[in-house]
N, C-alpha and C positions, 0 to 999 in steps of 0.2 A: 095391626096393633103393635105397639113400642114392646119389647121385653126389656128388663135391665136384669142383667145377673151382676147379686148383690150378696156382701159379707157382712152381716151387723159386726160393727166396730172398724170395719172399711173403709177406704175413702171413697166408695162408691155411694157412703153414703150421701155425699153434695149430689149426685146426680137425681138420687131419689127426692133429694130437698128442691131440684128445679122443676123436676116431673111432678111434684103434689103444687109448690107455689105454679103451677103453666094452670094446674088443673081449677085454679080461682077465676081464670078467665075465658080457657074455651072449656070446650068439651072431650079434650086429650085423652085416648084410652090406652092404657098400658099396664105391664104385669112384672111384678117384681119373683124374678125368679134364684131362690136361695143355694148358693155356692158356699157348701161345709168346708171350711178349711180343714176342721177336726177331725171329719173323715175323710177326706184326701180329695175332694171333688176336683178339685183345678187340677188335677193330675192325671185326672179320667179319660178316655179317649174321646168319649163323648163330648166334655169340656173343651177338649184342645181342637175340636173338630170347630168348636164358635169363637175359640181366642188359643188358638198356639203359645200365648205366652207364658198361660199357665193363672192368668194373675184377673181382679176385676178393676175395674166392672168392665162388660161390658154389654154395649146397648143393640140389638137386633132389633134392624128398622128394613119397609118395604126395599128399601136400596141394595140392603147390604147390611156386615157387621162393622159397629165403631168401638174402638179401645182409647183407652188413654183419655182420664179428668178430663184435664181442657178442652181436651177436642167434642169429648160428649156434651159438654156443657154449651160450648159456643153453640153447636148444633141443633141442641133444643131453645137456644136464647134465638137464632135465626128461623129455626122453623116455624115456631111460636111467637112472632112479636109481638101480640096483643099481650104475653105477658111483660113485657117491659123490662128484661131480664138483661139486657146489657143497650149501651149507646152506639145502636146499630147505624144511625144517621150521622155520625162524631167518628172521624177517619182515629185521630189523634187518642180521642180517650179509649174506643175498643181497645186499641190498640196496648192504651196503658193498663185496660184492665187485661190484658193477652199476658202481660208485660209481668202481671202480679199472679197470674194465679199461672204461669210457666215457673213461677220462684218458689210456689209455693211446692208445685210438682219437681221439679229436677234440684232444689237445694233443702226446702223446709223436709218435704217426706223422707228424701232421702238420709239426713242426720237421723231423723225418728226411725228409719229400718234397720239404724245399726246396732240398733238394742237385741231383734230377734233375726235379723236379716245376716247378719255377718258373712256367715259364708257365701255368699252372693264376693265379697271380696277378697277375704283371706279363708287360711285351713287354719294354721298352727293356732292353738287353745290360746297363747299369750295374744295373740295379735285380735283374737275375738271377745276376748275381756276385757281387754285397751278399746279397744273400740266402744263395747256395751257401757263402760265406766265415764266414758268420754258427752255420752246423749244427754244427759243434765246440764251439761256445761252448753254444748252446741245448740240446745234448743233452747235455752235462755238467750243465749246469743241471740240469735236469729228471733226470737219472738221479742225481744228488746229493740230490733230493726224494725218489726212492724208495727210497734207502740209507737215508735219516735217518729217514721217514716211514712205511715201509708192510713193511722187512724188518725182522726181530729179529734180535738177535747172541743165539740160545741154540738149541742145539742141539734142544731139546724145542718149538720154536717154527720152525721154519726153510721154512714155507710165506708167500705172502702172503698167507693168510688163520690164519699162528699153523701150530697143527697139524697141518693137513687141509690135503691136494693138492686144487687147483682147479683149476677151465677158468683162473683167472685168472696159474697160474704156466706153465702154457702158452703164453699169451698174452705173457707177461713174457718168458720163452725166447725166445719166434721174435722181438722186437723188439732183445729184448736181443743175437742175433746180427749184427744193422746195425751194432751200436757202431764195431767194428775198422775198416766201409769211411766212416763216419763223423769218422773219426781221433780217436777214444775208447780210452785202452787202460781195459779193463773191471777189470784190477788194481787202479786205484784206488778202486775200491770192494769193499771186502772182504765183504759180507753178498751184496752182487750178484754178484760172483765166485763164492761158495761155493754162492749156488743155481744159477747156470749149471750148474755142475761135479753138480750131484746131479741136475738136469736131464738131463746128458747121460748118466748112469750108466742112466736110466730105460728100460728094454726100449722100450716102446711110443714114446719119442725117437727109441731108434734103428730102429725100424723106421719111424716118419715119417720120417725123412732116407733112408731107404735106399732107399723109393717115391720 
């Protein structure tokens, strides 16, 4: 059986969004196990004993442990192809989607951690207030790049990869829900708005949020 160790308001939540949408099609059995940041779990020996990094999610499979969004994600999009979860046959487009949800992970998350994350880059008090004061601005940015860049305004097109639901609009959801404590209203973006909203219509969304 899969484990995914999970932080509601995480970005592990896209992992749990692939493991409930896999579960429309086979019979995937797996267990979502809760990582309290509030009381200091990722710090626990026990934790550090299934992810040294301290951070989630991550997925405990027959193999072995896996860390790190993208990688969890391709993994259940490959293990799983009956669920349709990336264009595993299309050298070019996995590729492009690898391509999007690496930006979302090492440029989009990382503007977003600099609100509570700071210290991860500087100590002194100024340069952690410069930085926290800074994420409205930079996450506008960058969610303005993927309004313009990677969503379509056409109904017959309305994933980030065109047609076909991906691990990568998952991943786009659970980021895209930081906006609001970010001080982002997601309104102004209207292709980004309209897939939140079809996102959250999606069964297997809502029964990730409900776990």
């Amino acid at each position: 059986m899969l484990s995914l160790f999970h932080t509601p308001g995480a970005c592990s939540l896209a992992s749990c969004i692939a493991l409930e949408e896999i579960r429309e099609t086979t019979d995937v059995e797996y267990e979502v196990k809760t990582v309290s940041f509030a009381k200091g779990d990722q710090h626990k020996p026990e934790y550090l004993t299934i992810n040294p990094k301290g951070r989630v999610p991550a997925l405990s499979t027959e193999s072995g442990i896996l860390t790190e969004t993208p990688a969890i994600l391709l993994y259940l999009a490959q293990r799983y192809p009956a669920a349709n979860l990336a264009p595993l046959d299309d050298i070019f487009g996995l590729a492009q989607l690898q391509s999007f949800n690496s930006f979302l992970c090492s440029t989009v998350h990382v503007a977003h951690a600099h609100k509570f994350r700071g210290s991860r880059w500087a100590n002194e008090q100024s340069s952690l207030d410069d930085m926290k004061a800074k994420v409205t601005e930079n996450m506008t940015a960058l969610f303005t790049q993927i309004e313009e860049t990677y969503l379509k305004d056409s109904e017959s097109e309305p994933w980030v990869m065109g047609a076909n639901y991906t691990i990568g609009d998952a991943y786009l959801y659970t980021i895209a829900c930081w906006l609001a404590g970010d001080g982002v209203d997601i309104a102004i973006f209207p292709r980004l708005n309209a897939h939140f909203n079809r996102m959250e219509n999606r069964p297997a969304v809502q029964r990730a949020i409900a776990k």
